[in-house]
SETORDO-879716 format. One record per residue (C-alpha): residue in one letter; x, y, z. Coordinates in steps of 0.2 Angstrom, whole numbers, padded with zeros to 4 digits, always signed. Layout:
AXYZ...
END
This chain:
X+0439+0037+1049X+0451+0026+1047X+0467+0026+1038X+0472+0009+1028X+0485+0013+1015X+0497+0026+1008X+0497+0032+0991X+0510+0044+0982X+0504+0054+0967X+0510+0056+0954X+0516+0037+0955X+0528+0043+0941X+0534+0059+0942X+0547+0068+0928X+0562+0080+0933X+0571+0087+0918X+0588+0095+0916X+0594+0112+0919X+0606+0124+0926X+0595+0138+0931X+0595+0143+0952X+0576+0143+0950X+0565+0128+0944X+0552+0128+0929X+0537+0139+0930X+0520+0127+0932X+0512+0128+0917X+0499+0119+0904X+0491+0118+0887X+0477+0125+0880X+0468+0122+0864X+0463+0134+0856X+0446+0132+0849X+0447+0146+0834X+0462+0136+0829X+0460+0116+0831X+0476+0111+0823X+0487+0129+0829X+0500+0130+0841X+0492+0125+0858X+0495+0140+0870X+0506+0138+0885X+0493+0145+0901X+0505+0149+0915X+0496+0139+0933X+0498+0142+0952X+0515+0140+0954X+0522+0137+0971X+0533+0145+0979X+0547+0136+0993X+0557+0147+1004X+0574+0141+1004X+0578+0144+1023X+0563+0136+1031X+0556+0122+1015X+0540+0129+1017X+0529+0135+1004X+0525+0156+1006X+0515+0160+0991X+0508+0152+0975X+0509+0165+0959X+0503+0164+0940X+0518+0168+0929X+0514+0178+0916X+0522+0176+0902X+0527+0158+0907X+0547+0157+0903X+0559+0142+0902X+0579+0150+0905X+0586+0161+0915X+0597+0170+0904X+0608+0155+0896X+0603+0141+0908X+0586+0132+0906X+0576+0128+0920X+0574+0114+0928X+0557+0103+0929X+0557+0099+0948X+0539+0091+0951X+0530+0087+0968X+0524+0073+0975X+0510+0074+0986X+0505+0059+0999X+0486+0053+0999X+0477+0043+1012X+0468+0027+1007X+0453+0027+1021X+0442+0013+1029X+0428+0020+1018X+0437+0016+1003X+0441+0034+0999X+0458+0044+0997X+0461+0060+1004X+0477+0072+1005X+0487+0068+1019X+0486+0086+1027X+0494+0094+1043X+0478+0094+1049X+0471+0076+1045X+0491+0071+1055X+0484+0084+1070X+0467+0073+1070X+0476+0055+1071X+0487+0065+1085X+0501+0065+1076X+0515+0080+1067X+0522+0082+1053X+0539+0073+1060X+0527+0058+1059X+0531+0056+1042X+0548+0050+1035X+0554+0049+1018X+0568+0040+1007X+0574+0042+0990X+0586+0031+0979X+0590+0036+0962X+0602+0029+0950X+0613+0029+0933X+0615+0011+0925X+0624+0017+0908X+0640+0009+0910X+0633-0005+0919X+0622-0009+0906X+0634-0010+0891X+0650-0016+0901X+0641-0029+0914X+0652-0024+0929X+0643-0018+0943X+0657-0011+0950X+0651+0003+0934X+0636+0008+0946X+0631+0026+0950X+0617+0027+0966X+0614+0037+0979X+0602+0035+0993X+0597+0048+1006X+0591+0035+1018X+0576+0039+1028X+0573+0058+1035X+0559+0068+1043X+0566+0086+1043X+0565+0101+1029X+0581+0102+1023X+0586+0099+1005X+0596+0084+1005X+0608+0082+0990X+0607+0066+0979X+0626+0062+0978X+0628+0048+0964X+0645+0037+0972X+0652+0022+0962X+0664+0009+0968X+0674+0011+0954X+0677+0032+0959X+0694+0037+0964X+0694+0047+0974X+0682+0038+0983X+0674+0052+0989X+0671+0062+0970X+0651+0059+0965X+0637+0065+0953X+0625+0076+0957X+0607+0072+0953X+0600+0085+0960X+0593+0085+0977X+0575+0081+0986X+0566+0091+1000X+0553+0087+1014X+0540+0102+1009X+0537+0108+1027X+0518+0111+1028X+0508+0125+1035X+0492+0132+1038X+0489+0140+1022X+0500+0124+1011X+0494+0109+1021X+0499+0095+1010X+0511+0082+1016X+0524+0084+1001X+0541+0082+0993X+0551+0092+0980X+0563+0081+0967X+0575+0095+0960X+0586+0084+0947X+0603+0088+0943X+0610+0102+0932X+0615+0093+0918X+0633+0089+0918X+0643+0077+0910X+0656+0067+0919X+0673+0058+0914X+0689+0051+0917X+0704+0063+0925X+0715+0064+0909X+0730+0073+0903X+0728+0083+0894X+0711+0090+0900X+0698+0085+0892X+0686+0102+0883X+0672+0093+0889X+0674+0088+0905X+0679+0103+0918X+0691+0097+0932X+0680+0097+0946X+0668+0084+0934X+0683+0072+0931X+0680+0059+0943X+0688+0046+0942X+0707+0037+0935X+0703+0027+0917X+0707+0011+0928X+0690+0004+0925X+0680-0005+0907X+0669+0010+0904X+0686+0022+0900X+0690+0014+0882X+0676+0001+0881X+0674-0008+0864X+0659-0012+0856X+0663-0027+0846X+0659-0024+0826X+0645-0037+0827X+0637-0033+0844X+0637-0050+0851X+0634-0048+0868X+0645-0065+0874X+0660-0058+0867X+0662-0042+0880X+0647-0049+0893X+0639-0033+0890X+0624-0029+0881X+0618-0014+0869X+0604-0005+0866X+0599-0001+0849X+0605+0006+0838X+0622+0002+0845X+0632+0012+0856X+0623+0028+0859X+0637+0033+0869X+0651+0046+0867X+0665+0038+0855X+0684+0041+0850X+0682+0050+0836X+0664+0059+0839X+0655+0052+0827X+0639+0039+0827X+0650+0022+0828X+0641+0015+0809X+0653+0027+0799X+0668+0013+0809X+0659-0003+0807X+0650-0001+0825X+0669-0001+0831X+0663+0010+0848X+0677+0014+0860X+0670+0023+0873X+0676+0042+0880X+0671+0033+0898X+0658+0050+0897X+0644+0048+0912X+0630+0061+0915X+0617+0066+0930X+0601+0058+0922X+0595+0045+0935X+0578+0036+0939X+0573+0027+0955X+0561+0027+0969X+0551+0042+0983X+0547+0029+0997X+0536+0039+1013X+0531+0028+1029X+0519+0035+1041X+0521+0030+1060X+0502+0027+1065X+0497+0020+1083X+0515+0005+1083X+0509+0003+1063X+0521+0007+1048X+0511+0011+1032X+0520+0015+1016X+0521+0018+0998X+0532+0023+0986X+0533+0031+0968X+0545+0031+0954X+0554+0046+0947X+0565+0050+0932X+0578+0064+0926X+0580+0069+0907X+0582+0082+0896X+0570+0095+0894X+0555+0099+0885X+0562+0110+0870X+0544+0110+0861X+0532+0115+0875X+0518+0117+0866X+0517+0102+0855X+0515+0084+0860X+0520+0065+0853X+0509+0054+0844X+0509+0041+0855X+0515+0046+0869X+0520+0037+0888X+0503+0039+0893X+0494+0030+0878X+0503+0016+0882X+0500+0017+0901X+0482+0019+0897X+0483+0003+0885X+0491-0007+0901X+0476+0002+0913X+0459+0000+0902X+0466-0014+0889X+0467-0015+0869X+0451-0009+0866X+0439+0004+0871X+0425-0001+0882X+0409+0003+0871X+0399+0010+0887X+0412+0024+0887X+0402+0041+0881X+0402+0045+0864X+0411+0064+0867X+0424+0058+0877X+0431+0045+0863X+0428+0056+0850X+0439+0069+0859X+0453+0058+0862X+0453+0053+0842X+0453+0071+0838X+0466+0073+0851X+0477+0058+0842X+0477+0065+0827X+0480+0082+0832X+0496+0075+0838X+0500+0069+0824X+0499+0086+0814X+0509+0092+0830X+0524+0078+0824X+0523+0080+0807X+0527+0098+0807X+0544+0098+0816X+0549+0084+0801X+0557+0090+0785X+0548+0077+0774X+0558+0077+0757X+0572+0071+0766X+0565+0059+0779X+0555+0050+0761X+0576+0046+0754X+0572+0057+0742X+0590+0065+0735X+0595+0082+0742X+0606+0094+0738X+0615+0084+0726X+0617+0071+0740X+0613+0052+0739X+0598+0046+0750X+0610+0033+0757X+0620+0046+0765X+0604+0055+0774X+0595+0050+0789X+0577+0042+0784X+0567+0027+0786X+0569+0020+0767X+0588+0020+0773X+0584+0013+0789X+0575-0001+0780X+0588-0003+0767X+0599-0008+0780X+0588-0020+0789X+0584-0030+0771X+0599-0022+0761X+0588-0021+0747X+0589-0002+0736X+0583+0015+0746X+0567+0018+0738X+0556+0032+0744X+0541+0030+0751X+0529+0043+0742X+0532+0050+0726X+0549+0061+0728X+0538+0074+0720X+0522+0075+0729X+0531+0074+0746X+0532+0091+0756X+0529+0095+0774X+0514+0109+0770X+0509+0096+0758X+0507+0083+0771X+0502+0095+0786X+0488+0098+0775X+0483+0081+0774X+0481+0079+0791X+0470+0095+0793X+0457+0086+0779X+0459+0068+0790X+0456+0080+0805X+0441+0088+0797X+0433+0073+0791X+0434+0064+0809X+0425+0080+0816X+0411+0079+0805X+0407+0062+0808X+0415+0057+0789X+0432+0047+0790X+0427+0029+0792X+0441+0024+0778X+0455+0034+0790X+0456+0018+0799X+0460+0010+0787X+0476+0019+0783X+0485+0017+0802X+0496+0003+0802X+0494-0009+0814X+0506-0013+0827X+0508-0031+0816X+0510-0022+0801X+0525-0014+0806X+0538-0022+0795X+0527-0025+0778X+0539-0014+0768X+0526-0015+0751X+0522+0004+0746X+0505+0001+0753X+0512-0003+0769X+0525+0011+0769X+0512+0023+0767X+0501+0021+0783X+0502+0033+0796X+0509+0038+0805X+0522+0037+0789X+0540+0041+0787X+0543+0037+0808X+0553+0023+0817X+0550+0014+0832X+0565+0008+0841X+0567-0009+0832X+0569-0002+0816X+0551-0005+0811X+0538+0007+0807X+0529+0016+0821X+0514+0012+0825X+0501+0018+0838X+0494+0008+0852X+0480-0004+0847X+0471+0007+0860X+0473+0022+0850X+0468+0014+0834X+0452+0009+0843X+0448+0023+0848X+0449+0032+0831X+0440+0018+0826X+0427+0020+0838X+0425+0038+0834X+0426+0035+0817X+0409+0025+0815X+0392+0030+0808X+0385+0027+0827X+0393+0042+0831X+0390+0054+0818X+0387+0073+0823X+0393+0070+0840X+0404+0084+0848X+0419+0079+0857X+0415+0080+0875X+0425+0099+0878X+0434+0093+0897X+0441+0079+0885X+0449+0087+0871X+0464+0094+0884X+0480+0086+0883X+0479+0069+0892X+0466+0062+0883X+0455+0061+0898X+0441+0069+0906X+0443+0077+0923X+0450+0068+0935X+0449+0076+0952X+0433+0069+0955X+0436+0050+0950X+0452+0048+0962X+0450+0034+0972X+0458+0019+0976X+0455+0006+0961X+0455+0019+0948X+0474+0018+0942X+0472+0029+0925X+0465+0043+0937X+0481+0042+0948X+0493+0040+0932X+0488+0057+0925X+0485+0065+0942X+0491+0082+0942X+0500+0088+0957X+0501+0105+0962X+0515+0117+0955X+0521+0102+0944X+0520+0110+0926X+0514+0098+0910X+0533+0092+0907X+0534+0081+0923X+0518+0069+0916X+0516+0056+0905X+0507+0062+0891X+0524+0073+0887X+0535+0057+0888X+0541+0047+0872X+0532+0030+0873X+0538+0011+0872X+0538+0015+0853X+0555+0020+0855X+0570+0023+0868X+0562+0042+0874X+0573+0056+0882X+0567+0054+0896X+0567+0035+0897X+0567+0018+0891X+0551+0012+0894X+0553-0002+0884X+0564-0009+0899X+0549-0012+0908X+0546-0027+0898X+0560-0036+0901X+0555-0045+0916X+0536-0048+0913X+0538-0065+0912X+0543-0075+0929X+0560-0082+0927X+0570-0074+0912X+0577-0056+0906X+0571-0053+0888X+0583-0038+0880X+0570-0025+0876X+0568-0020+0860X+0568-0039+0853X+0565-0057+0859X+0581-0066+0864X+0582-0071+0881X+0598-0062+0887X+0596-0071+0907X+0587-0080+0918X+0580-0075+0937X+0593-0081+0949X+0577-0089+0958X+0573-0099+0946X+0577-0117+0949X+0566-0127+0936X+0582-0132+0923X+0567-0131+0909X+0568-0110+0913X+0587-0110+0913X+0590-0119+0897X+0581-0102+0889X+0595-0092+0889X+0601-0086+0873X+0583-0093+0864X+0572-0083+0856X+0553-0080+0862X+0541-0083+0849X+0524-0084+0855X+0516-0078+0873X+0498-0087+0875X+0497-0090+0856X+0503-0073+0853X+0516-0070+0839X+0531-0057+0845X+0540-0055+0827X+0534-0054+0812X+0540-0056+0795X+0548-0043+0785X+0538-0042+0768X+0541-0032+0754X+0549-0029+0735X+0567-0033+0732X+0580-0029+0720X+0575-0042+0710X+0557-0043+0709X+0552-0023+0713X+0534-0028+0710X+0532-0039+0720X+0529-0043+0740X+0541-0056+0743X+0550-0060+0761X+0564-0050+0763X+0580-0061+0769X+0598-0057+0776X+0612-0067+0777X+0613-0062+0797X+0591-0064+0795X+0589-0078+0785X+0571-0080+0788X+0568-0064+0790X+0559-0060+0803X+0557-0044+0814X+0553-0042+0831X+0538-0035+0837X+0539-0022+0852X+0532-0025+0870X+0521-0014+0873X+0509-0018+0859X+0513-0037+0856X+0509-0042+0875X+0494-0030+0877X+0480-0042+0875X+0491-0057+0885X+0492-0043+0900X+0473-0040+0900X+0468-0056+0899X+0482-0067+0911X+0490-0056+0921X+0497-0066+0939X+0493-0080+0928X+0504-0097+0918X+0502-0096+0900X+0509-0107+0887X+0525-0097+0882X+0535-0103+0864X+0553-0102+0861X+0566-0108+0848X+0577-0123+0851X+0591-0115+0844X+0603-0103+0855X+0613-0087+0850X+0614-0071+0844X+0609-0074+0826X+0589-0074+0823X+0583-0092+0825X+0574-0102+0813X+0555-0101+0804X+0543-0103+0818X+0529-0117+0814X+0515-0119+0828X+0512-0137+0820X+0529-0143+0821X+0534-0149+0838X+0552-0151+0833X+0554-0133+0829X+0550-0124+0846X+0550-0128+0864X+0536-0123+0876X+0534-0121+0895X+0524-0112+0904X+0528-0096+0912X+0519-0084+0922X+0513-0065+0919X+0517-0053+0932X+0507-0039+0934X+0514-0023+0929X+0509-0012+0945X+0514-0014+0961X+0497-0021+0973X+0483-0011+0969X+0491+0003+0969X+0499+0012+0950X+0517+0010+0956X+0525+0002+0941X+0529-0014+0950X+0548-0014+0957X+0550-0032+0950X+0551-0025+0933X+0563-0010+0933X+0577-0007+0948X+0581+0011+0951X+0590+0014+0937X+0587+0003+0923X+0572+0014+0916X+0585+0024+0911X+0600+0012+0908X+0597+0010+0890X+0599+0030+0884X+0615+0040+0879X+0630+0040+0890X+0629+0056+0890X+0612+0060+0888X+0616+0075+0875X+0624+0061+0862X+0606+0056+0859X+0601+0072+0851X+0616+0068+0836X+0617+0050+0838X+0596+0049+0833X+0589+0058+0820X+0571+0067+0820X+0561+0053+0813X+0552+0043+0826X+0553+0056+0840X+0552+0074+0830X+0541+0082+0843X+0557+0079+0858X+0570+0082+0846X+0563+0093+0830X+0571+0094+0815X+0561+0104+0805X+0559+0123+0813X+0558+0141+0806X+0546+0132+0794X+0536+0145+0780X+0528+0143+0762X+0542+0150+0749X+0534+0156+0735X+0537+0141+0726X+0524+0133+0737X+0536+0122+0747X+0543+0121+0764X+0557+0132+0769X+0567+0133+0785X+0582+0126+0796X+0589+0112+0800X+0585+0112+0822X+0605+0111+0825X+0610+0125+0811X+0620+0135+0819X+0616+0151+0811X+0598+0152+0805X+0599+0155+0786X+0580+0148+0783X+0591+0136+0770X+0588+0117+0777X+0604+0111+0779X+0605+0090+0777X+0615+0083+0792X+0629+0078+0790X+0643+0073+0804X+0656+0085+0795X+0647+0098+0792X+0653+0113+0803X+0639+0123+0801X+0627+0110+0811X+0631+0109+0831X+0640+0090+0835X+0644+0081+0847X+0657+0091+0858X+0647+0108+0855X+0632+0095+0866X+0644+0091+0878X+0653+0108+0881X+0637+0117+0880X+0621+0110+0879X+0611+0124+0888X+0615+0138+0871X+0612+0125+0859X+0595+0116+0864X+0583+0129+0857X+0567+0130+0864X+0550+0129+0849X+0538+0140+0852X+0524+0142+0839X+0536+0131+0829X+0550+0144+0830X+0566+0149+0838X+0559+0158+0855X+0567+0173+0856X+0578+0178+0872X+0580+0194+0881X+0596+0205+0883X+0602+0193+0896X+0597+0178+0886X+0579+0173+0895X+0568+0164+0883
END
């Protein structure tokens, strides 16, 4: 045997925040099959055990009951990564202590090197001086090696973040596997040394003098980029403001607390010394907030869109019938899973409490501010209720399992559909949620294939395939790892890492996610410019690229990739004309146009042209306002060159391709601090991360009752948020103490705690 390559799995792993001395139990979800749309259970798994002298695993043990704190302080997520060989025979293996003994080799023949890093400030201010990294260069012992974030702009020099730490798993004979521990940070937030202290920031956190632009940086009313050099995500700001508030209720005036916090992405290189050859491979991993709904999952989660990269837009018709029948079930399950964290009657716009609908938190208010035209609720005020709408989903679920919900297709929206604001088009599910560009959410073309798929007469009375029906949407994947199959390394499960540390428990590219900003994968796939990535103005150009044709596209507008359109027209009634479908313009959007996200729009290009040129349209005009009308027949109204596609993994391998995302820009675009994200965004494209909805019964009335997620006292009495209102957690109560606040849902309630606080 030969050994040819190296290969880390998973090639993206997820740590998540906490405090706790002892990591996260390993755990997954079961369905249970006397309950298809119940609470899935949480099914504790081998979970292994690292002895903090030596870095060796000792024992592996089933928790039972699986638990998430330790008294007041969660747990933190801290996966492994486990090293396979790629042999001559085209095979992969474990890298083992055994397989190193048969090459004559130990385990001191492997080496490892981890860079992680925190981008926030960076990426609103554009002063790399704003940097957090660290890097533990390259090691070959067992001892846990902190991750010590340092910035040039730290005084003193020597103050630093802590992301956690990293360990060189020493094997043995009973644990063999060549492996590494990422143990992310506690959670902390991080600030300027002021006078007086500032509540939120302990001394020993206060790193740094305000001498730099992140202390009292100013988001300009507009957002216009050239004005500070910097850039925003969207909505703006997302970081912690003077006053706390969200920065619309001051015109989008932000000046920045100069808060910083310990979430971090970046790379786990391992080499291997073999006979005067170096063979390596590397794999991306992440630090975010924890799971606080275990045992429910996303509609469209990381993974249906990494599968949409892996397989393409549509399903492949030889796939067997169970197994795509399984996955739609699975999808629309998920969907139940969403919908019940969401309090309905508010996120509609309907009035509550005596309070105006433009004053609450709901897409027919986001809308409204996109095409200032009247809030108007999607479904009837009256028939709208989250029962109500759970029990929908339960008939939509039936009908697909009997074989008898051809018209459910029909009533997804497609990812071009996402900004027809007629009623009809309100109404499509998934309704009432928002991706990150204001638009409605939509799922994966993939996704709506396969419902499709399972939804045809061709596959009436046909069982979903039972190892399919779990929670990735896959069947099983030990025995298809090999080298070429990508969507089996993507959702490999490594041992001890519980369900939290995969994709399928990440918000997708439909929106920024807690974990990270996938969408800022995107930016780069197109050789020679920056796109900004949640629309389609070109914010730079490669610093390689020479042809003057590619550098005159900064500050234009992409319009079409290989004929493909990414915006779309904004379409609906207005003020004036209520019945009607008319397009819906701005002063600021004159032609009223919306962009279309990433994921989705460039799924078929990707498929078809990746590595390749393709004919790529832009506007001639420049700026931050949107551009004109585009019209494929008229020369004069575009420009077009031809760029190429790069392709989104790394080699042959599932490494999401370093050209696309530097260690740290997966996570650049999030909260500074990652708890303002949990106040500055409300429930309604991400409710499965972030409920809103919990406590939820039927009052004899029929309807929903329950609380408001941050209430905090639980009455069972919704209270609407509201920035003022002292009876909801806010900002500083995050910052101060995130760890009480952040209630774990199980079974779609408050989990209780023991005496000394252990959920």
């Amino acid at each position: 045997m030969t050994v040819k390559e190296l290969r880390i799995l998973p090639p993206l792993a997820i740590g998540r925040l906490g405090s706790a001395p002892e990591p996260q139990d390993n755990y997954t979800l079961e369905n249970n099959p006397d309950e298809p749309l119940g609470f899935r259970r949480i099914v504790g798994s081998p979970t292994l055990i690292v002895d903090d002298a030596t870095g060796e695993i000792v024992d592996a043990r089933v928790p039972d009951p699986v638990t998430f704190t330790v008294g007041q302080r969660i747990k933190p997520v801290a996966p492994f990564l486990e090293v396979f060989v790629v042999t001559s025979d085209d095979r992969m293996e474990p890298l083992t202590l055994s397989l190193l003994r048969k090459l004559g080799l130990g385990a001191a023949a492997v080496s490892w090197r981890v860079h992680v890093a925190n981008r926030k400030a960076v990426r609103r201010t554009n002063d790399g001086g704003n940097l957090v990294s660290a890097d533990t260069g390259w090691f070959s012992t067992h001892e846990s090696r902190p991750l010590e974030g340092h910035c040039p702009n730290f005084v003193p020099k020597d103050s630093f973040i802590d992301f956690g730490r990293v360990r060189y798993i020493q094997p043995n004979d009973r644990f063999p596997e060549i492996r590494l521990r990422f143990t992310p940070g506690p959670g902390h937030i991080y600030g300027p040394k002021v006078s007086p202290d500032d509540p939120c920031i302990p001394h020993e956190r206060g790193i740094y003098n305000p001498k730099g632009d992140w202390m009292h940086y100013e988001l300009q009313a507009d957002g216009d980029p050239a004005k500070k050099g910097g850039d925003e995500t969207l909505p703006p700001s997302l970081y912690a403001i003077v006053p706390p508030a969200p920065p619309w209720l001051y015109d989008n005036v932000a000046v920045s607390r100069g808060y910083l916090d310990d979430a971090c992405d970046g790379f786990v290189e391992v080499a291997l010394n073999l006979k005067g050859e170096r063979l390596e491979a590397a794999a991306r991993i992440t630090a975010g907030p924890p799971a606080i709904v275990p045992d429910s999952l996303f509609v469209r989660s990381l993974a249906d869109d990494l599968d949409q990269i892996i397989h393409g837009p549509n399903v492949n018709a030889d796939e067997p019938a169970g197994i795509t029948r399984a996955r739609a079930e699975d999808i629309v399950r998920r969907a139940f899973e969403t919908v019940r964290f969401m309090n309905l009657v508010v996120l509609n716009g309907n009035a509550v409490d005596g309070r105006d609908p433009l004053t609450l938190d709901s897409m027919p208010e986001e809308e409204s501010a996109d095409t200032e035209r009247a809030i108007r609720p999607i479904m009837s005020p009256t028939s709208v209720d989250t029962r109500a709408v759970l029990a929908l989903h339960e008939q939509v679920f039936t009908a697909l399992r009997s074989g008898a919900a051809p018209w459910f297709v029909d009533l997804l929206r497609k990812p071009d559909e996402v900004a027809d604001y007629t009623d009809h088009g309100r109404r499509k599910m998934p309704a009432l949620m928002c991706a990150a560009d204001n638009s409605y959410l939509a799922l994966t073309w993939r996704q709506i294939d396969t419902i499709r798929q399972a939804s045809t007469s061709a596959m009436f009375g046909t069982p979903a395939e039972p190892d399919a029906a779990g929670v990735t949407g896959t069947p099983p994947l030990a025995a298809q790892l090999t080298p070429r199959n990508l969507a089996a390394q993507v959702h490999y499960a490594a041992a001890g890492n519980p369900i939290s540390s995969r994709p399928v428990t990440a918000v997708a590219n439909c929106c920024p996610g807690l974990e990270m900003d996938f969408r800022a994968v995107w930016r780069r796939i197109l050789e020679g410019i920056v796109l900004r990535e949640y629309d389609n103005l070109v914010m730079d150009i490669d610093p390689d690229a020479k042809d003057p044709k590619i550098r005159a596209l900064k500050g234009r507008r992409l319009l079409r990739v290989a004929g493909i359109p990414m915006t779309t027209e904004m379409r609906g009634p207005a003020t004036s004309d209520i019945d009607g479908s008319i397009l819906l313009t701005t002063e600021a959007n004159p032609y009223g146009l919306a962009p279309l996200e990433w994921s989705n729009a460039l799924a078929r290009v990707l498929r078809k042209h990746a590595g390749e040129m393709v004919p790529c349209d832009f506007s001639t005009d420049t700026g931050w306002t949107i551009p004109q009308r585009f019209d494929a027949k008229d020369p004069d109204n575009h420009i077009t060159i031809e760029l190429r596609i790069r392709p989104f993994f790394e080699d042959t391998t599932a490494l999401i391709s370093r050209v696309l995302a530097e260690a740290g820009e997966l996570t650049q675009g999030l909260c500074s601090p990652w708890q303002n994200d949990y106040r500055e965004c409300s429930c309604y494209y991400w409710a499965s991360a972030r409920p809103d909805f919990v406590n939820v019964e039927v009052a004899p009335t029929g309807l929903s009752v329950g609380d408001n997620f941050f209430q905090k006292e639980r009455t069972g009495r919704y209270v609407v948020d509201d920035y003022l209102d002292q009876r909801l957690v806010m900002y500083d109560d995050l910052f101060q103490a995130w760890e009480k606040w952040l209630r774990f849902q199980i079974g779609g309630r408050d989990a209780p705690r023991d005496d000394d606080g252990t959920t």
